[in-house]
TIVO-2410 file (N, C-alpha, C; in nm, 3 decimals):
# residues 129
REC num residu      c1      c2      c3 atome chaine
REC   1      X   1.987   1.561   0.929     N      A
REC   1      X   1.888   1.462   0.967    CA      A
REC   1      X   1.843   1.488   1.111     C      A
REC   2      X   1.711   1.423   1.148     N      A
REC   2      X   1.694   1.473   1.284    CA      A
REC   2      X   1.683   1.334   1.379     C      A
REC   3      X   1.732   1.356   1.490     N      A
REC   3      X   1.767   1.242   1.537    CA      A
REC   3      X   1.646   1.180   1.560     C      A
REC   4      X   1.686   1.064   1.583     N      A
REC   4      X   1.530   0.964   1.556    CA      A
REC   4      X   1.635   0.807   1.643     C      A
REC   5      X   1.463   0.751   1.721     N      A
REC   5      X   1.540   0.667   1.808    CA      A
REC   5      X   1.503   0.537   1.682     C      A
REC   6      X   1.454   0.527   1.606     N      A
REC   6      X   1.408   0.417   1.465    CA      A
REC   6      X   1.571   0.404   1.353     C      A
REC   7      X   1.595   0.299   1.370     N      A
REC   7      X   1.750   0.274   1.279    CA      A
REC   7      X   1.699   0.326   1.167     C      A
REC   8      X   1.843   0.400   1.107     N      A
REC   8      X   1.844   0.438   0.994    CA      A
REC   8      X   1.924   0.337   0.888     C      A
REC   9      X   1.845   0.340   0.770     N      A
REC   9      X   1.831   0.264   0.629    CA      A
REC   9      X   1.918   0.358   0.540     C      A
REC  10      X   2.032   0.355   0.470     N      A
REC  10      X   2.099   0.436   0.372    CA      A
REC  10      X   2.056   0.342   0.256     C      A
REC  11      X   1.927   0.389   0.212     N      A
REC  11      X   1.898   0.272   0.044    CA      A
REC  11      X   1.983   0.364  -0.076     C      A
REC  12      X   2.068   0.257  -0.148     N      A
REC  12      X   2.126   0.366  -0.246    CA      A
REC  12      X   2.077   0.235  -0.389     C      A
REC  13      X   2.010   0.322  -0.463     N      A
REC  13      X   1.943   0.232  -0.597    CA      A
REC  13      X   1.891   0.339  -0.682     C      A
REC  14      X   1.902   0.308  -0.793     N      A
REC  14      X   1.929   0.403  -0.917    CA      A
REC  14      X   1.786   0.397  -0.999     C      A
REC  15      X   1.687   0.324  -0.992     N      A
REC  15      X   1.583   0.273  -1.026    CA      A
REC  15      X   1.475   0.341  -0.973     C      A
REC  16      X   1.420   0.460  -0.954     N      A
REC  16      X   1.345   0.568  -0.907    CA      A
REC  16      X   1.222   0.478  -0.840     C      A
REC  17      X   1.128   0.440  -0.890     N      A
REC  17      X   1.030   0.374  -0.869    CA      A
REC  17      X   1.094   0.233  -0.742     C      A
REC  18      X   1.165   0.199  -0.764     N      A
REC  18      X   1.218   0.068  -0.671    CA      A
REC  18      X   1.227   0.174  -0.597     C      A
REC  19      X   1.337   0.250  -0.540     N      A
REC  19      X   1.376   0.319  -0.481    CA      A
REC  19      X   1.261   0.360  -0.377     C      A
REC  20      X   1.185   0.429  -0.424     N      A
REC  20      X   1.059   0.539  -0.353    CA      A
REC  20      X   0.973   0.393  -0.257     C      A
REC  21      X   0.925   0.287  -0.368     N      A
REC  21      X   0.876   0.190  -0.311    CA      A
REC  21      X   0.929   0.121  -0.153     C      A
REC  22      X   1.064   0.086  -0.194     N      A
REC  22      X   1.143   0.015  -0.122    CA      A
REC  22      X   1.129   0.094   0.030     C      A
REC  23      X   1.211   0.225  -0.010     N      A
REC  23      X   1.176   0.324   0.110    CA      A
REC  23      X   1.067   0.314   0.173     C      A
REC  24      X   0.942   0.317   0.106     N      A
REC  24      X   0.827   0.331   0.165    CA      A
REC  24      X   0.804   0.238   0.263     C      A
REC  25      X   0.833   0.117   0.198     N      A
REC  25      X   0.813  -0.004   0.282    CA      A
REC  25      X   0.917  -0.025   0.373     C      A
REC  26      X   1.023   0.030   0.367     N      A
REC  26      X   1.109   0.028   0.536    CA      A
REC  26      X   1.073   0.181   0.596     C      A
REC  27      X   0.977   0.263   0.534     N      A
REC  27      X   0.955   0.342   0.665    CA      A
REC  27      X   0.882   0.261   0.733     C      A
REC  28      X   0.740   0.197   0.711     N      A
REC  28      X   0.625   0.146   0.660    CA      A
REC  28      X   0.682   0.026   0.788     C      A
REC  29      X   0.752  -0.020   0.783     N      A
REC  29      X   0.823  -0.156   0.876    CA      A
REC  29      X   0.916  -0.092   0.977     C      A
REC  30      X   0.885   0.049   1.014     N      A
REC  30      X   1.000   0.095   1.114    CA      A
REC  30      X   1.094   0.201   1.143     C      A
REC  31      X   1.160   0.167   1.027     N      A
REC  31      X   1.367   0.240   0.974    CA      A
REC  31      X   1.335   0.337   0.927     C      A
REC  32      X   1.363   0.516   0.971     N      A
REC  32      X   1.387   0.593   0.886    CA      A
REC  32      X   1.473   0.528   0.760     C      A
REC  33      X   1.455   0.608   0.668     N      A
REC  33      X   1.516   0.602   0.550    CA      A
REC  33      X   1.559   0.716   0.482     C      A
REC  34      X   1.730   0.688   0.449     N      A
REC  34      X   1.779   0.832   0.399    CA      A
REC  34      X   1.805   0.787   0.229     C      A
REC  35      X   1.805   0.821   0.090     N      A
REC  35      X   1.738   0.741  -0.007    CA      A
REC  35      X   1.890   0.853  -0.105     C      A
REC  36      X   1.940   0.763  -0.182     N      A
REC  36      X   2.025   0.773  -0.253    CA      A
REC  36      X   2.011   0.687  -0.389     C      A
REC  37      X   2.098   0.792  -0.529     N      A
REC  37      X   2.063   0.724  -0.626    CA      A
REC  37      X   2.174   0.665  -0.668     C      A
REC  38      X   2.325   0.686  -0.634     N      A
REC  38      X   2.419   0.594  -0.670    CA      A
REC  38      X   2.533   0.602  -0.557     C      A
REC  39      X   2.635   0.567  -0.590     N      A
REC  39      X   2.744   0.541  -0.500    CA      A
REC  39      X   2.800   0.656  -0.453     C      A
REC  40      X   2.836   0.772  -0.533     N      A
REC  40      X   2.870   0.907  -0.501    CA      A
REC  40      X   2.818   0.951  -0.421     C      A
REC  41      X   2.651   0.931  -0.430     N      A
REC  41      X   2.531   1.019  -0.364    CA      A
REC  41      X   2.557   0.947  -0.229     C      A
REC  42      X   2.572   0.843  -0.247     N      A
REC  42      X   2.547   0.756  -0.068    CA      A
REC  42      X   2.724   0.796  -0.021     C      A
REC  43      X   2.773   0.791  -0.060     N      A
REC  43      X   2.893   0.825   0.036    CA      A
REC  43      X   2.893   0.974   0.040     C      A
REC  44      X   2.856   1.053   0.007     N      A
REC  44      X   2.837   1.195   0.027    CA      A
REC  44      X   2.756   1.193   0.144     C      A
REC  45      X   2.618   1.138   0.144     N      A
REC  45      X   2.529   1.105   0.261    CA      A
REC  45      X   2.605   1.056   0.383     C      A
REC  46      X   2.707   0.925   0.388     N      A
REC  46      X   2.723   0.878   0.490    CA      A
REC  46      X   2.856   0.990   0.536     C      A
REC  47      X   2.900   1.063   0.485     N      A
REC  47      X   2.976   1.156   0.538    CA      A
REC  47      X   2.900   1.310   0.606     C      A
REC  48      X   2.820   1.311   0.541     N      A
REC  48      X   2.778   1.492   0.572    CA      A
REC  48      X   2.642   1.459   0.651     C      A
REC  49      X   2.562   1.363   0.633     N      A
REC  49      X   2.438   1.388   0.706    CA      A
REC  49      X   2.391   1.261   0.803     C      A
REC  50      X   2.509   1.255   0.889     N      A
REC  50      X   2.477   1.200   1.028    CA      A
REC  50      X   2.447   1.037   1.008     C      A
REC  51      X   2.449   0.955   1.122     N      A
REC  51      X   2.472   0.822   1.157    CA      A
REC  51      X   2.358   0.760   1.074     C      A
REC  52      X   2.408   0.679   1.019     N      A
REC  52      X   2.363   0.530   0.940    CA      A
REC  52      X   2.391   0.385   1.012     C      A
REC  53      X   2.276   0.346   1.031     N      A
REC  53      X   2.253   0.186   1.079    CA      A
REC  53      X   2.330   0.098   1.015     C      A
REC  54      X   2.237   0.059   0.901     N      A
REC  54      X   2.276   0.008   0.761    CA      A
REC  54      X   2.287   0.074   0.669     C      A
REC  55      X   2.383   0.000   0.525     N      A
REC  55      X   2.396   0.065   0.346    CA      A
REC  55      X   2.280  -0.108   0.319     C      A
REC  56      X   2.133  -0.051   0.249     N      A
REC  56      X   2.112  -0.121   0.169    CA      A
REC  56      X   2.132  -0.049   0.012     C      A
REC  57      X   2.199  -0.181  -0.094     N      A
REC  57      X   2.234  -0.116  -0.212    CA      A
REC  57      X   2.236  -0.213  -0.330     C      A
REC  58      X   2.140  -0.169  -0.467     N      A
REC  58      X   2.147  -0.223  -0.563    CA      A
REC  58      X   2.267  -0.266  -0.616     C      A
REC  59      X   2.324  -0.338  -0.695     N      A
REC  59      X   2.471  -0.380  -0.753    CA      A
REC  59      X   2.494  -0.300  -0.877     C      A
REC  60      X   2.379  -0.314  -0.986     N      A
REC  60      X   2.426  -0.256  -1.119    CA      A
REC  60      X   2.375  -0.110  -1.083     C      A
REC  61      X   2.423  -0.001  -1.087     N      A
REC  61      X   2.429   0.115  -1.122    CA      A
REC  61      X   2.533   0.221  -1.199     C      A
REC  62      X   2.488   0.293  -1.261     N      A
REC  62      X   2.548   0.388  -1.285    CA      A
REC  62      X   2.685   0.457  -1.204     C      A
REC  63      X   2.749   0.508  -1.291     N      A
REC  63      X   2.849   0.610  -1.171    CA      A
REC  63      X   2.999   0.583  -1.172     C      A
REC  64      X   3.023   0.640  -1.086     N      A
REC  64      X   3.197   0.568  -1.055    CA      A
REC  64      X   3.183   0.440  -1.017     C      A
REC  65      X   3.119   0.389  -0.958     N      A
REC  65      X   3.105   0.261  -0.885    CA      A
REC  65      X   2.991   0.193  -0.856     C      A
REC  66      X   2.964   0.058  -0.887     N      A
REC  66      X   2.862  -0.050  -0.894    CA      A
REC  66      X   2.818  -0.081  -0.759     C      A
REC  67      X   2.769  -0.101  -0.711     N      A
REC  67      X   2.713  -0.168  -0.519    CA      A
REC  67      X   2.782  -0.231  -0.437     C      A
REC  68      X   2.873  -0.317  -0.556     N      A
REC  68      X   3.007  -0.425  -0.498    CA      A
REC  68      X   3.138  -0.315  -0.434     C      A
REC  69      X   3.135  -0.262  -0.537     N      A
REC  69      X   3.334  -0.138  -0.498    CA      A
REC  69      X   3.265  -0.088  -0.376     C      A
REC  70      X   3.094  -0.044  -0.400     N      A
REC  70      X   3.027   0.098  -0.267    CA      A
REC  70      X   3.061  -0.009  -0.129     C      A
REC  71      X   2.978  -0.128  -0.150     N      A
REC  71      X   3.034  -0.233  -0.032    CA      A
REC  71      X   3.178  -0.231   0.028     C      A
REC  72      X   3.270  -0.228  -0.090     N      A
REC  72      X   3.358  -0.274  -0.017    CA      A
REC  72      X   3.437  -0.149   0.055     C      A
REC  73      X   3.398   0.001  -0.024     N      A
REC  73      X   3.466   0.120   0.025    CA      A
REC  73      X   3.400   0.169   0.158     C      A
REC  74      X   3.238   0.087   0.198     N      A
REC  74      X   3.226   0.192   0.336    CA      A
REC  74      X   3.233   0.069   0.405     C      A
REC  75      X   3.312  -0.075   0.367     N      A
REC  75      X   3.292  -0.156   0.472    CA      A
REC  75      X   3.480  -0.070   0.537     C      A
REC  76      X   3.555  -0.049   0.449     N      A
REC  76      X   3.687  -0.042   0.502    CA      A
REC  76      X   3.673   0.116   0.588     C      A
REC  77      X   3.588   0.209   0.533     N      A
REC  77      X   3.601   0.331   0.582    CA      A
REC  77      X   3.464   0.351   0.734     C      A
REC  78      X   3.393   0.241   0.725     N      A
REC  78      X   3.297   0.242   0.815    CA      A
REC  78      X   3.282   0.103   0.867     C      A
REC  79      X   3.409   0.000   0.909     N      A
REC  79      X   3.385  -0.174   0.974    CA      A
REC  79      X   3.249  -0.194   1.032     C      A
REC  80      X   3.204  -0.071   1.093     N      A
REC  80      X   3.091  -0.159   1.177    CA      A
REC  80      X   2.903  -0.142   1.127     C      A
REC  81      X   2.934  -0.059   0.996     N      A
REC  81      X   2.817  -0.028   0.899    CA      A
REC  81      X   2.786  -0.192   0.849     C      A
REC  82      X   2.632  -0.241   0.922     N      A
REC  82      X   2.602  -0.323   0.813    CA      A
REC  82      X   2.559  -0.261   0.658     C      A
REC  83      X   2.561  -0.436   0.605     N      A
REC  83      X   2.581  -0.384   0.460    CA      A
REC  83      X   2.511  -0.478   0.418     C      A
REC  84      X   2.349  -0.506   0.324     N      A
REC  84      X   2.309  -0.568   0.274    CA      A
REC  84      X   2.289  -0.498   0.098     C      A
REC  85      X   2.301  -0.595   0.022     N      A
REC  85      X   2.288  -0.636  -0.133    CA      A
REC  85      X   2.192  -0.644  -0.146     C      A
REC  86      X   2.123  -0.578  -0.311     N      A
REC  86      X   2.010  -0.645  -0.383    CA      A
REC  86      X   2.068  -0.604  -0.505     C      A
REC  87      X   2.029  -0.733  -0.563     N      A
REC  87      X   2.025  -0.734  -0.729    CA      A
REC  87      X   1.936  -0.855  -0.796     C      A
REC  88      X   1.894  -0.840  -0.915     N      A
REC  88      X   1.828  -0.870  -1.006    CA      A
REC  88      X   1.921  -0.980  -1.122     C      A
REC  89      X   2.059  -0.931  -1.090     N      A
REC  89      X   2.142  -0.991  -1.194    CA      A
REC  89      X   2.276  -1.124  -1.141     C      A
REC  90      X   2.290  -1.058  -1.009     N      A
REC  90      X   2.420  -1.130  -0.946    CA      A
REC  90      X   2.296  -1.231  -0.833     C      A
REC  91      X   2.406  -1.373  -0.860     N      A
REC  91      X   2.371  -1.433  -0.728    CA      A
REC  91      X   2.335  -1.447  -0.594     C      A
REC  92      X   2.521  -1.364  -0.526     N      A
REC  92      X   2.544  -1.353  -0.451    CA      A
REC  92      X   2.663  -1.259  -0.448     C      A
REC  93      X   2.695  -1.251  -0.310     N      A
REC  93      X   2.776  -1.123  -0.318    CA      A
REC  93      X   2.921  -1.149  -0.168     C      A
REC  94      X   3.047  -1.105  -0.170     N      A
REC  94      X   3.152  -1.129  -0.093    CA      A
REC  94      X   3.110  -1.143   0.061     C      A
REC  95      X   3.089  -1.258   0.109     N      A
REC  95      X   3.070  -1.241   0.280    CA      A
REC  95      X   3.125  -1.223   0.302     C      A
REC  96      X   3.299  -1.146   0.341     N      A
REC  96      X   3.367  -1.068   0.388    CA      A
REC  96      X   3.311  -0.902   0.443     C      A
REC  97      X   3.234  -0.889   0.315     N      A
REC  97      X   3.211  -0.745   0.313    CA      A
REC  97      X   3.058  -0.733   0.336     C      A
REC  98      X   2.954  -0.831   0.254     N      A
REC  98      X   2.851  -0.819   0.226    CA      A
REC  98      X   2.774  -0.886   0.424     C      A
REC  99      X   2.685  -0.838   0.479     N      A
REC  99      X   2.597  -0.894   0.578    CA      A
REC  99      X   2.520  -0.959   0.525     C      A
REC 100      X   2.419  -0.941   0.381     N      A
REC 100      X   2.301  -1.020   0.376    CA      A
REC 100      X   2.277  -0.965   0.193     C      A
REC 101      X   2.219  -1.073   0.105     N      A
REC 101      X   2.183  -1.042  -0.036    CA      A
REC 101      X   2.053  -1.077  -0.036     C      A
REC 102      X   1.975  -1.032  -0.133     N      A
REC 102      X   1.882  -1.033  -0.164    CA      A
REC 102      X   1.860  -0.993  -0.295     C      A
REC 103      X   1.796  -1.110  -0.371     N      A
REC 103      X   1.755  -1.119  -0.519    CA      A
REC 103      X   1.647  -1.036  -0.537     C      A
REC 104      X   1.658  -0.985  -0.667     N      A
REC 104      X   1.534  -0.911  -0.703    CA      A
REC 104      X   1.464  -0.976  -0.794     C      A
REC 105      X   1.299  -0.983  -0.768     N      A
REC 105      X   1.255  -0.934  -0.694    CA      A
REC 105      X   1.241  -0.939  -0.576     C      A
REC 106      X   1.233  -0.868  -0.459     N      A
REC 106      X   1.241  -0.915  -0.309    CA      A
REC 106      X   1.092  -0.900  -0.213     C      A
REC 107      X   1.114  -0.964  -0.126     N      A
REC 107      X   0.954  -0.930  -0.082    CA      A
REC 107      X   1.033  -0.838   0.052     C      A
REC 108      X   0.974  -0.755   0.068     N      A
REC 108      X   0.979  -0.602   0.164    CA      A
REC 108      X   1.051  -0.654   0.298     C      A
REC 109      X   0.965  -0.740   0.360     N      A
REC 109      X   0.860  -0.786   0.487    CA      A
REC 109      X   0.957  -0.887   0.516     C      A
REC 110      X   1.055  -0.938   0.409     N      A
REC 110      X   1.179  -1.088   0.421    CA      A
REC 110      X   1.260  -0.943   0.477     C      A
REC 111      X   1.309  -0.858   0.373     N      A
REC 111      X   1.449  -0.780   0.399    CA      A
REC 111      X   1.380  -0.707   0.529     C      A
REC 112      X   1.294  -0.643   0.558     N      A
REC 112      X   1.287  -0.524   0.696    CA      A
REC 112      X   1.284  -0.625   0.848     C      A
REC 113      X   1.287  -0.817   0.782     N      A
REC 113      X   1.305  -0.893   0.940    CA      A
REC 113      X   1.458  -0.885   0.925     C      A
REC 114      X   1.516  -0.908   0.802     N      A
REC 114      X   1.668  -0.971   0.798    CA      A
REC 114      X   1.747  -0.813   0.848     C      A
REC 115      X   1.684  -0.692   0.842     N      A
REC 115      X   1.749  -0.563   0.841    CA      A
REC 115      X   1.747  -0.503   1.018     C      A
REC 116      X   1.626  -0.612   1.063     N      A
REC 116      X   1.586  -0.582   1.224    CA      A
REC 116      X   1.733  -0.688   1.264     C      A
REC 117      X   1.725  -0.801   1.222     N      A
REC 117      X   1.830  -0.943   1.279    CA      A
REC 117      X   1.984  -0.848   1.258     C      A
REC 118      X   1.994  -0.811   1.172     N      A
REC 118      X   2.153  -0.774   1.123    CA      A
REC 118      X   2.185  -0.635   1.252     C      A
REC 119      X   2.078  -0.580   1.247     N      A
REC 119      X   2.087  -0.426   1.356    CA      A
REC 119      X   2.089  -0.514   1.528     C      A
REC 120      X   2.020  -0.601   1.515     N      A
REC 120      X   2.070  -0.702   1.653    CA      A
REC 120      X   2.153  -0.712   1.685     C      A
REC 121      X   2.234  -0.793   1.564     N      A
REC 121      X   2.368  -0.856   1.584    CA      A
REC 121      X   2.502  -0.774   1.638     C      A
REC 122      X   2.570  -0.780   1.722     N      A
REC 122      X   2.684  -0.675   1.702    CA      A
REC 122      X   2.838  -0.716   1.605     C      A
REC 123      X   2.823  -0.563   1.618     N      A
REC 123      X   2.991  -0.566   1.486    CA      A
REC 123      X   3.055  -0.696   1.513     C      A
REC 124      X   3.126  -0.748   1.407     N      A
REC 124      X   3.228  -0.844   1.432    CA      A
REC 124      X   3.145  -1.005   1.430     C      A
REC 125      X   3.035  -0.978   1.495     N      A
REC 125      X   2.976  -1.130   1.516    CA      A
REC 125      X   2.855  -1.166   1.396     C      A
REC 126      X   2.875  -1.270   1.302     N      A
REC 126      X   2.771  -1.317   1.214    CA      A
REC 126      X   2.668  -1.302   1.254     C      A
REC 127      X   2.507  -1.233   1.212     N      A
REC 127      X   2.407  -1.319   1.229    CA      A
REC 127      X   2.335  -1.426   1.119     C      A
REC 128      X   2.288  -1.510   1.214     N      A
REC 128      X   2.223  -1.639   1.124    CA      A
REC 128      X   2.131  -1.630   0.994     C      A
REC 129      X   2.154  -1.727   0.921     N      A
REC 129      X   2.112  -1.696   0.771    CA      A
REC 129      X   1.956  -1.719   0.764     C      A
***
């Protein structure tokens, strides 16, 4: 990756079309974006190709692991990676692990303010809902 002073977005979602969209609209609002299709793919990413801001990540996917296990494996292997949720199917998601959810469908322009607020905030300290 090439360094870039714009936070980086790790979107990991299995849904091609969401995916490309979504991206578009957080380049589009700012955040490079490094774009993954499941849980394997994004932790391969957050290991081999350089610093991640945030994991935004669908819940139901394919793979070894669903959005919830991906949450909870780079919150323990990465504490200070925010971590926001989207799904279509689940409510809500563990505030232990989770920073911020978002139902699908989502509007862009809600998640790229809540994705600026969360990159504010520092490790350890909540930001406001």
């Amino acid at each position: 990756m090439v360094p870039s002073d714009r936070p980086t977005v790790l979107l990991v979602e299995d849904e091609i079309l969401v995916r490309l969209w979504t991206a578009d609209e957080l380049r589009d609002a700012g955040f490079d974006v490094v774009e993954a299709a499941n849980a394997d793919e994004a932790l391969s990413r957050l290991r081999d190709d350089g610093p991640v801001d945030l994991l935004m990540t669908d819940i139901r996917m394919p793979g070894s692991m669903d959005g919830l296990r991906l949450a909870k494996t780079v919150h323990a292997a990465w504490p200070s990676l925010k971590i926001v949720v989207a799904s279509a199917h689940v409510q809500a998601a563990d505030s232990d692990t989770v920073d911020a959810f978002f139902g699908k469908p989502y509007d862009p322009a809600m998640v790229a303010a809540r994705i600026r607020e969360l990159l504010a905030t520092p490790a350890g300290v909540a930001a406001s809902a």
